[in-house]
N, C-alpha and C positions, 0 to 999 in steps of 0.2 A: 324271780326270787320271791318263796314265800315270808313277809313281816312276821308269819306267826312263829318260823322259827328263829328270829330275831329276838323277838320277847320272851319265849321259850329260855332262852339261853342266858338272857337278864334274870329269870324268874331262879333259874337251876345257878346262877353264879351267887342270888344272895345269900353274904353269911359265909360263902365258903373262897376266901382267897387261895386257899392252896390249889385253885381250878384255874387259875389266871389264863396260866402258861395254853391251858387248854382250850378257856374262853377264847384268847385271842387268836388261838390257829382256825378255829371252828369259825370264828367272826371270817376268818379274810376266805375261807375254804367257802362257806353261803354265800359274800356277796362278791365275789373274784372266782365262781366254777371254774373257772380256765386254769387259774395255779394252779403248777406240779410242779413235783423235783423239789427237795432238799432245799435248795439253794434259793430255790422261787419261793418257796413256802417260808422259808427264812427270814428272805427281803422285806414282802408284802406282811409279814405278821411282825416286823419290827424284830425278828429273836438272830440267835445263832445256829449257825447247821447243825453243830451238838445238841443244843436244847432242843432242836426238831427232835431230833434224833432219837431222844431220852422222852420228848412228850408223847409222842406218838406209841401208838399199843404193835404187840406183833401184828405179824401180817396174817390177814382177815380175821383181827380179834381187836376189842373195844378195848379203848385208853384206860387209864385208871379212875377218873372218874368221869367215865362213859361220853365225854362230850363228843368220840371222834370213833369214826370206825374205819382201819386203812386196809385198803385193796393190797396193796404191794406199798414196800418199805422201801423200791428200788435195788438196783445190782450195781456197781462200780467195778467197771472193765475196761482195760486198754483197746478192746474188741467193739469198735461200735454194736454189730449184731448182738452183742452179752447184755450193753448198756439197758437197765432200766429204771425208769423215773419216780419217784413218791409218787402215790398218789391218795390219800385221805378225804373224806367227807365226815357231814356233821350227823351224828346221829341223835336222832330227836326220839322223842316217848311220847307225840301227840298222838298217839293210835297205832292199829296194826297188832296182831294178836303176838305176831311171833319179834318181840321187843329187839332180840339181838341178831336181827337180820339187819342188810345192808339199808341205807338211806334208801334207794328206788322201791323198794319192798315195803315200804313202811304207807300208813293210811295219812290223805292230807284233808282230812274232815277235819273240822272248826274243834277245836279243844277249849277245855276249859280254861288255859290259857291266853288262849285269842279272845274268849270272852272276856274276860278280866279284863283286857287294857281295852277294848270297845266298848264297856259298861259301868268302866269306874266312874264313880258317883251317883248312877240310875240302881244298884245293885250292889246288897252287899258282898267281901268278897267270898268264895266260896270254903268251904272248912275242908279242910285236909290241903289247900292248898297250899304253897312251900311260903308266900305273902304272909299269909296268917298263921302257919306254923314257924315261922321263922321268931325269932326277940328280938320286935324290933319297935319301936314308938309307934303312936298314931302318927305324930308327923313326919317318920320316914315311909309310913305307910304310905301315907296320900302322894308326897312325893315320888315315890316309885309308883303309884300308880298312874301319876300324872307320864312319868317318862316310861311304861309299858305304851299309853295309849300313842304318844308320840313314834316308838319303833312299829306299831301294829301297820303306820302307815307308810314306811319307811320299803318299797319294790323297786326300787332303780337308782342307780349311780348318773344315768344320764339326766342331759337337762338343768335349765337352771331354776328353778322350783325350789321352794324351801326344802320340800323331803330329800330331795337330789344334795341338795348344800347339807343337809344334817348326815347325810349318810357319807358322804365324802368327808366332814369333817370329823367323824369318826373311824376315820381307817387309822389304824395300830400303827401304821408304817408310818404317820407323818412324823416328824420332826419334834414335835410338841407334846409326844407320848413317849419318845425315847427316855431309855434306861439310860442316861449319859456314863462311861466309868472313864474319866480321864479328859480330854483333849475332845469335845463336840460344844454343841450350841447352849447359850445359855440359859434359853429361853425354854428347856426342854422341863415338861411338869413330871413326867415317868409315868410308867404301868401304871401307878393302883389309882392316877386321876384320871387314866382312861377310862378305869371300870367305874369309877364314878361319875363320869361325863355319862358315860352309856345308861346307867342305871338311872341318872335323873333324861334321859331325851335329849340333855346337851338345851336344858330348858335352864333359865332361871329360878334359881332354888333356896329356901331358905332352912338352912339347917345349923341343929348341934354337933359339939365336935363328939357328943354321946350317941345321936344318931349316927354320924357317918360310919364312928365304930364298930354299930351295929350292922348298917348296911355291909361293909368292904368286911366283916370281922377283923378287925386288928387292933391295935390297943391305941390308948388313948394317947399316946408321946407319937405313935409312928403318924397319928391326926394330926397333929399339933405342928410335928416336921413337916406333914404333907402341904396345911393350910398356910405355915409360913414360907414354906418355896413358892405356892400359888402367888403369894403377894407379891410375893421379893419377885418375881418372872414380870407381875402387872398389878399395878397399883389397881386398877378396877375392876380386876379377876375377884376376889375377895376383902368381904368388908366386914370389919364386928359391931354386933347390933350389939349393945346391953337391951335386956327383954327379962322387967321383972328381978330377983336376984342371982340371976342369969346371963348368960352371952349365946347370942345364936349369930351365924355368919349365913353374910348374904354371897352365894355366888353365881356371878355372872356370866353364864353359859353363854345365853344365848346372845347376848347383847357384846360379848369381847369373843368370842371361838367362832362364828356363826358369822361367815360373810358379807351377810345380809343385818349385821349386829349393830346396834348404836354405837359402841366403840370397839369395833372390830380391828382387831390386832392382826395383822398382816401376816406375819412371821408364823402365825398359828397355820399355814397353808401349808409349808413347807416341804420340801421331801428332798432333803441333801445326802441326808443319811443312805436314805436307799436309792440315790442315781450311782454315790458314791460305791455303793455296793455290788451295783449291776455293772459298772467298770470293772471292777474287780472279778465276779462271775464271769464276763465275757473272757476274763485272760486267763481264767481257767478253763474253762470249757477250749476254748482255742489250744490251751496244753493240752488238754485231756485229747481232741482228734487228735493233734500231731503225734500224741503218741499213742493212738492208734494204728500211727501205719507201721511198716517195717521198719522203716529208717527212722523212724521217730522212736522207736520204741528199742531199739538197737542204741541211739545216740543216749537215750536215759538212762539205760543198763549201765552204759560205760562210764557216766558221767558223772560229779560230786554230788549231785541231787538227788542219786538213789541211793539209799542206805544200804544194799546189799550189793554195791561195787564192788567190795574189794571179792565177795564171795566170785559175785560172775567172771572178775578175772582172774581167778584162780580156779574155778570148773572149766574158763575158756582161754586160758591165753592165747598171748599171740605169737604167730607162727618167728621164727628167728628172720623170716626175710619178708619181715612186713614191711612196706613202704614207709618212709623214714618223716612223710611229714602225717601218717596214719598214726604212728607212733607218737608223734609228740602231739596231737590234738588228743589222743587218749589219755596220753601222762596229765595233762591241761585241764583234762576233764571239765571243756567246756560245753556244754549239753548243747547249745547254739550253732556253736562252731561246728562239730562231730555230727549235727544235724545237718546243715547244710551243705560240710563236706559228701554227706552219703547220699544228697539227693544232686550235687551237681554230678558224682559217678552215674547214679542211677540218665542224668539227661545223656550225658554222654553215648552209654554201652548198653541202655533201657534197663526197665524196673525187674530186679531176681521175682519171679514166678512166687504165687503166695503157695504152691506145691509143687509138686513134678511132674504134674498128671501131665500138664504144657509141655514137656520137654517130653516123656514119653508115648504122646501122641504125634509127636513129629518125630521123632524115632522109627517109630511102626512103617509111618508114609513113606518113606525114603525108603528105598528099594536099589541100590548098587547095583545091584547085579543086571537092572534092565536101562535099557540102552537110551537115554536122555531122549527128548523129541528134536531137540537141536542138530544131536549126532546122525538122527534117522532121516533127516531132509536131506534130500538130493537136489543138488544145486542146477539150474535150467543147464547152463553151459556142458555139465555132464550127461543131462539128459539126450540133449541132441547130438555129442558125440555116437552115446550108443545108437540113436536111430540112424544115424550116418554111417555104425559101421553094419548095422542091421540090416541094412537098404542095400548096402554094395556087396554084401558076402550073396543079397536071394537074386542077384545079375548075374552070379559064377557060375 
C-alpha cells in the first residue's frame, strides 16, 4: 500500500465535504485491494448498496469528484456465468501524463504531496498546493500537517505497531464512525469525525470550532452538534480550553481512539455493524445461487416474492390436471416450499436438462432398427446343438 496516496486523499478532501461519500470508498478500496462487489464495498466503507451505487462513476469513467475510477459497476443475474462484481480503485493525480487513465497506469514517483507530510516543519509548504490554497488558519495548518506526516507512514494493516493500530483505527466500517439512523450503538461519533480523525492522524489536537469549519467545510452549528456528541460519547474525547477571549478544544485522538492510548476506549474497536451486515450479504448471496438454478428460479417465479407473479401465471398457467399438492404450494406461493418440492422431484426422476441438446444426442445413438448385442449372443447350449447336428448329418 502506498502512504502517499493516503495523504493525497487528506490533502484532496480538505474543504470539500461533499467528497466524503467518495473519501471513504477510496480510503477502504487503497487499504482493503481485495474489496469488490456492491455489497463488499458497502460493508467495509460503512455505506449502503445504493449509496455505492450513486457514488461511484459509469463504468471506466471517474466519480464526480475524481476520487474513484471503476472497472465494471457489476451485472446482477440469476445466471451465475452473467454474474459480475464492482470493482473500483482510487485514482490519484500524483503523476502520470495521461491523468484520466486507470490507477496501474498512473506514475508512483514522490509528489509534492509526499513531500509535504515528510517536511513539515523543515520547509515551507509549497504554493499552489490545495494546504495553502485552501481558508484555513495557521493552526489548522500545522495540524493537518502534523496528521499528513502521520498517514505518510501509515503501509500495512498488519502487526501490532502504532502505524498498524492507527490505520485499523481508521477504517470507515468500525462502529464508532457509523451514520447511526435509529436503533445502533450509542457510542457511534458518525462520518464527518471520521474525516476529521483522518485529517489530524488520529493525533492529539488542539483546535477552533473556527478551524474545524474550515478544515471539514461546514458551518459552525453542524461543529458545535459535532463536538457535543464527541463529549456526550466520552467525557475525555473532548475538552474546552478557554484561550485568551477565546475557546479552543482539546481532542483526544490518540490517547482515547488509539489502542495503544492512555484512555483508550474499548468500544472504539468495534465492528458489529458490519458482521451484522456480512450475515445479511451471506443470506442473499445464498438466494441469489439458489435462484440460479432451475428450480430455484422456477420456485421464485411462482412465488409471493416475485412482483411479476401474477404476470408469469397468467403467460404460464397451469395445466387442468396438474398434480393437486403442486397446485396448492403454488396457490401458497411459498418460495421454500415450491423450492424444495422441485428439487425432491428433480432427486427422485433426476435434474430436466439445462437444453435438449442431452436428449437429442441420445436420440441419434439409439438405433431400433439394429439388433441389440444381448439379442445377437448365441447361448453355449445352442452352440453345441448345432455342432452335434453338424457332426452327424458329415457321417451320412
Amino acid at each position: 500500500m502506498n502512504p502517499a496516496h493516503l495523504v493525497e486523499m487528506a490533502v484532496r478532501s480538505v474543504g470539500h465535504s461533499e467528497a466524503l461519500m467518495e473519501l471513504a470508498l477510496a480510503w477502504t478500496v487503497t487499504t482493503r485491494p481485495y474489496v469488490s462487489g456492491t455489497r463488499g464495498l458497502a460493508r467495509w466503507a460503512g455505506m449502503g448498496d445504493q449509496a455505492v451505487r450513486h457514488t461511484v462513476g459509469a463504468e471506466r469513467e471517474l466519480s464526480e469528484f475524481k476520487f474513484l475510477w471503476t472497472k465494471t459497476r457489476g451485472v446482477s443475474s440469476p445466471t451465475a456465468e452473467e454474474r459480475d462484481s464492482m470493482e473500483i480503485r482510487y485514482r490519484s493525480n500524483t503523476g502520470g501524463r495521461h491523468r484520466s487513465t486507470p490507477p496501474n497506469n498512473l506514475s508512483s514517483s514522490l509528489s509534492p504531496l509526499e513531500a509535504l507530510a515528510l517536511k513539515e516543519g523543515k520547509k515551507e509548504l509549497l504554493e499552489g498546493n490545495a494546504v495553502t490554497t485552501a481558508a484555513i488558519s495557521e493552526r489548522a495548518r500545522k495540524v493537518l500537517g502534523r496528521g499528513l506526516e502521520t498517514l505518510s507512514t501509515l503501509d500495512t494493516l498488519n502487526g501490532t505497531e502504532q502505524t498498524a493500530n492507527v490505520l485499523r483505527a481508521l477504517d470507515p466500517s468500525l462502529d464508532v464512525w457509523a451514520e447511526v439512523h435509529g436503533e445502533g450503538p450509542g457510542f457511534a461519533l458518525g462520518r464527518r469525525a471520521w474525516h476529521l480523525a483522518l485529517l489530524c492522524g488520529l493525533e492529539d489536537v488542539v483546535l477552533s470550532s473556527q478551524d474545524i469549519a474550515e478544515l471539514l467545510s461546514v458551518a459552525q452549528k453542524t461543529v458545535r452538534d459535532l463536538l457535543a456528541r464527541m463529549a456526550k460519547v466520552n467525557c475525555l474525547l473532548v475538552h474546552k480550553v478557554r484561550q485568551g477571549r477565546s475557546f479552543v478544544y482539546e481532542i483526544r485522538w490518540a490517547s482515547v481512539v488509539r489502542p495503544d492510548g492512555d484512555y483508550w476506549d474499548d468500544r472504539f474497536t468495534r465492528h458489529q455493524i458490519r458482521d451484522r451486515r456480512a450475515v445479511r450479504d451471506r443470506e442473499v448471496q445464498a438466494t441469489s445461487a439458489r435462484r440460479g438454478t432451475p428450480a430455484g428460479y422456477l420456485a421464485y417465479c411462482l412465488s409471493t416474492a416475485s412482483p411479476k407473479r401474477d404476470a408469469y401465471l397468467e403467460a404460464n398457467p397451469l395445466p387442468a390436471d396438474a398434480d393437486a399438492t403442486w397446485r396448492a404450494l403454488v396457490e401458497a406461493g411459498d418460495e421454500m416450499a415450491l423450492y424444495e418440492y422441485l428439487k425432491a422431484q428433480e432427486a427422485e426422476v433426476g435434474a430436466v436438462p439445462s437444453t435438449p441438446k442431452a436428449l437429442v444426442e441420445k436420440t441419434v445413438e439409439r438405433r431400433p432398427a439394429q439388433e441389440s448385442l444381448e439379442t445377437a449372443v448365441v447361448s453355449q447350449e445352442k452352440l453345441a446343438a448345432m455342432r452335434k447336428r453338424i457332426v452327424a448329418d458329415s457321417y451320412r
